[in-house]
N, C-alpha and C positions, 0 to 999 in steps of 0.2 A: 504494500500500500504506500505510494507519492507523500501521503498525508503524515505517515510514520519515518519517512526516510531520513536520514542526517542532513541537519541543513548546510545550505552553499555556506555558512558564515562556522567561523569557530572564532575562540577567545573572546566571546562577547564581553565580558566583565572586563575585559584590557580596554575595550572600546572606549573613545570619546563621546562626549551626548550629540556631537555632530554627526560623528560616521555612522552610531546607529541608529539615530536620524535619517542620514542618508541615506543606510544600505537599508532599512526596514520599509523605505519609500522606492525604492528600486525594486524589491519584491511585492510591492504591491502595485506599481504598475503594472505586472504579467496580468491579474489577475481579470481585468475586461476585456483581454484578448481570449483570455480562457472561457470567459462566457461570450464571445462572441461566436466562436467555435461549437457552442451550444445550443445555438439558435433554434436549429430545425429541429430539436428536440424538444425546447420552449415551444415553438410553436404546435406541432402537433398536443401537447398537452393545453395547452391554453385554449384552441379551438375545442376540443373536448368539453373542458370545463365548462365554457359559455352557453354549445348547447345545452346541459346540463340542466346548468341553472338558467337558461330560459325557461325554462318545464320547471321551475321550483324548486332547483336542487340546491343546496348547501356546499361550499368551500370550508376544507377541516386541513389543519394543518398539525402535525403530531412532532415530537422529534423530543431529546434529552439535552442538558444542559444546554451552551453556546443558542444548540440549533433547535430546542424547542422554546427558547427565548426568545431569538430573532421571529418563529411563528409568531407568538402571543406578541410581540410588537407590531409584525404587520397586519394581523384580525383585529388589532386593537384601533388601528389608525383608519378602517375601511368607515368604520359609523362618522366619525366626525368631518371627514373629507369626502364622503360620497352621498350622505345621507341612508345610508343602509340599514336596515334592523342589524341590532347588536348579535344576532343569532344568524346573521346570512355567513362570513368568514369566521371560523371559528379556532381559536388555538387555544393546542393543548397539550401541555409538557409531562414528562415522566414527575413523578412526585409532587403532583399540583401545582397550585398558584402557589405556593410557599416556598416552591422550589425556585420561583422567577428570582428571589432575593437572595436565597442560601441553597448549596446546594444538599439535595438528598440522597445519602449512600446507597447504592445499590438499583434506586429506582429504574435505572435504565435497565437493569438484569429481568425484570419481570417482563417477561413475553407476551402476558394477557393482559397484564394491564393499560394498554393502550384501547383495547373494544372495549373492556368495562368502564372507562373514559368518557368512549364516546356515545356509548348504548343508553346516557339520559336525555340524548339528544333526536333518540329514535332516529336513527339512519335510516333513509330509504335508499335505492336505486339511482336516483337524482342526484345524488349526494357526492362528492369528490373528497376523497382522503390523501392528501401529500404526505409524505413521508420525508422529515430533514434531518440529513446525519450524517455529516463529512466523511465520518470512516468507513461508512456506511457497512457498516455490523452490527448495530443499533439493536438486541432482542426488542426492546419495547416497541420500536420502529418495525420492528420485519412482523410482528405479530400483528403488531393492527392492519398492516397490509394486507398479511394473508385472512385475516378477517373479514376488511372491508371486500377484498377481491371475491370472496368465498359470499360475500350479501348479495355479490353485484353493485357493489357502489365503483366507480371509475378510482382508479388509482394511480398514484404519478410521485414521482419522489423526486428530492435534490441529494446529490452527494457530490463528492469531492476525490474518488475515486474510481478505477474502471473497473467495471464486471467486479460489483459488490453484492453481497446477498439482500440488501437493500433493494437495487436497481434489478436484481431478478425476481421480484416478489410484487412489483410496479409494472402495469401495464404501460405506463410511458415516462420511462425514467431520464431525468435529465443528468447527465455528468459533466460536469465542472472540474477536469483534472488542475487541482489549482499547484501540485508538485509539494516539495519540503518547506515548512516554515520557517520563518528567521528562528524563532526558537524552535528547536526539535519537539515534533508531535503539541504545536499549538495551536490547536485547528479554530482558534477563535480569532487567529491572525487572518492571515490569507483565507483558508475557505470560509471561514464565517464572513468574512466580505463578499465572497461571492453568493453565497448564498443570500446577503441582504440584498445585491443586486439582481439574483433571481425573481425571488420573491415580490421585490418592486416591479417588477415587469410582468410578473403574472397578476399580480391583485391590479396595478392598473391598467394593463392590456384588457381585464376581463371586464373593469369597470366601465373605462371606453366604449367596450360593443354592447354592454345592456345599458346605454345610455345615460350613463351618470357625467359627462360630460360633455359642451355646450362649445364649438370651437376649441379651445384651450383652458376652459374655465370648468371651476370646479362648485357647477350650478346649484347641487345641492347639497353643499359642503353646511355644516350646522355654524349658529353662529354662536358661539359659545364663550368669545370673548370680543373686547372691545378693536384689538387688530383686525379679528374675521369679521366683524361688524363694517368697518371701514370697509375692508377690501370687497365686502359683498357689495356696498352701499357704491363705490368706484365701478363695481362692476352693470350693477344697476342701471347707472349715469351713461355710462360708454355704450352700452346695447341701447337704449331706449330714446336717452337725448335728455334726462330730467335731471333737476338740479337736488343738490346733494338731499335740502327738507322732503323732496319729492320721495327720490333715491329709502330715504328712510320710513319715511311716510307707507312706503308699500311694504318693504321689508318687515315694517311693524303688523303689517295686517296679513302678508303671505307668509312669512315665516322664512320665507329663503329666497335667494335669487332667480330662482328659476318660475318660482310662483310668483314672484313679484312683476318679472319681463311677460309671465304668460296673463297674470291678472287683469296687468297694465293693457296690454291688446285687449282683454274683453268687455275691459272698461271704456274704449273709447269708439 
């Protein structure tokens, strides 16, 4: 496994806070070449996903430490920037949400515990289960797979390695050979980059085609603070032509930008 191998770098502790600066930035340039390389494999997964959840289906994203962390970040970020129910991308890590902050010993070693996870959530058919796990040996991770695979729910995973028991357990596995880390076997270096970079391109590639956004704007992003309030209220202004009291004036009575550009036309 690339993800285990010794890295290009020794004597780190000799290092100056420049060089490894430097050299920890030189290995993480590879690292969007390496996901670009994995495109057509993002792709076929993503096209998957969206029929999917046209028909109703649910985005589940599973994985252990680093990479079931990065999940539950990016399920966490689809409700406030797309307007989604809290329940349409879901993540969820070996050892719960308590494990997001500390981690929990062992929890990745349990194989079943990834369906009995996801099983309050009544999976149907419709449903997409990813799989994220750099080393991609994950028990927790390969079991929900073959679970979810075994429901008929669509399966797809991110790894970090080639031909892993991970990505055979996935009907559309992406691999991200991201190579040896600056530190030996730190897969929260380099591959957990890639996989944030996956992950961003699946959640908004998908949000894109079911319509969550409007040109380049993020129409039904919630407004939940006084910056997303401005930039909805600019965004308002620039689509429609009204001035800012306007801009707000609708937002106060649509609830979002997209209700407010679509209210404003049935208003006039």
């Amino acid at each position: 496994m690339t993800t285990e191998t010794t890295s290009h770098y020794d004597h780190l502790e000799q290092m100056s806070v420049h060089d490894l600066l430097v050299n920890i930035n030189s290995e993480d340039k590879t690292v969007p070449l390496a996901v670009e390389r994995s495109i057509p494999q993002i792709e076929a997964l993503v096209s998957h996903i969206v029929d999917r959840m046209r028909e109703g289906g649910r985005l589940i994203y599973i994985g252990a430490g680093t990479s079931g962390r990065l999940g539950v970040v990016d399920a966490s970020e689809c409700p406030p920037t797309y307007g989604v129910p809290h329940d349409l991308v879901i993540g969820l890590m070996a050892g719960g949400d308590g494990a997001i902050r500390k981690a929990v010993e062992y929890a990745e070693d349990d194989a079943e515990q990834a369906w009995k996870d996801i099983a309050p959530y009544q999976p149907n058919e419709n449903d997409t289960v990813i799989g994220i796990a750099a080393s991609g040996r994950t028990p927790y991770v390969i079991g929900g797979l073959n679970e979810a695979r075994k429901a008929g729910l669509l399966t797809g995973c991110i790894v970090c390695n080639a031909g892993s028991a991970v990505a055979q357990a996935a009907e559309f596995p992406v691999e991200v050979v991201t190579g040896p880390e600056f530190v030996t076997g730190s897969t929260r270096m380099k591959a957990g980059t890639a996989q944030k970079l996956v992950l961003n391109m699946i959640s908004t590639s998908v949000m894109i085609q079911l319509g969550r956004v409007k040109g380049n704007k993020m129409v039904d992003m919630m407004l939940t603070n006084i910056k997303l309030q401005d930039r909805a209220a600019k965004m308002v202004m620039g689509e429609i032509g009204v001035d800012r009291e306007q801009a707000q004036a609708l937002l106060a009575k649509f609830g979002n930008v997209r209700g407010a550009i679509d209210g404003f036309a049935q208003m006039r």
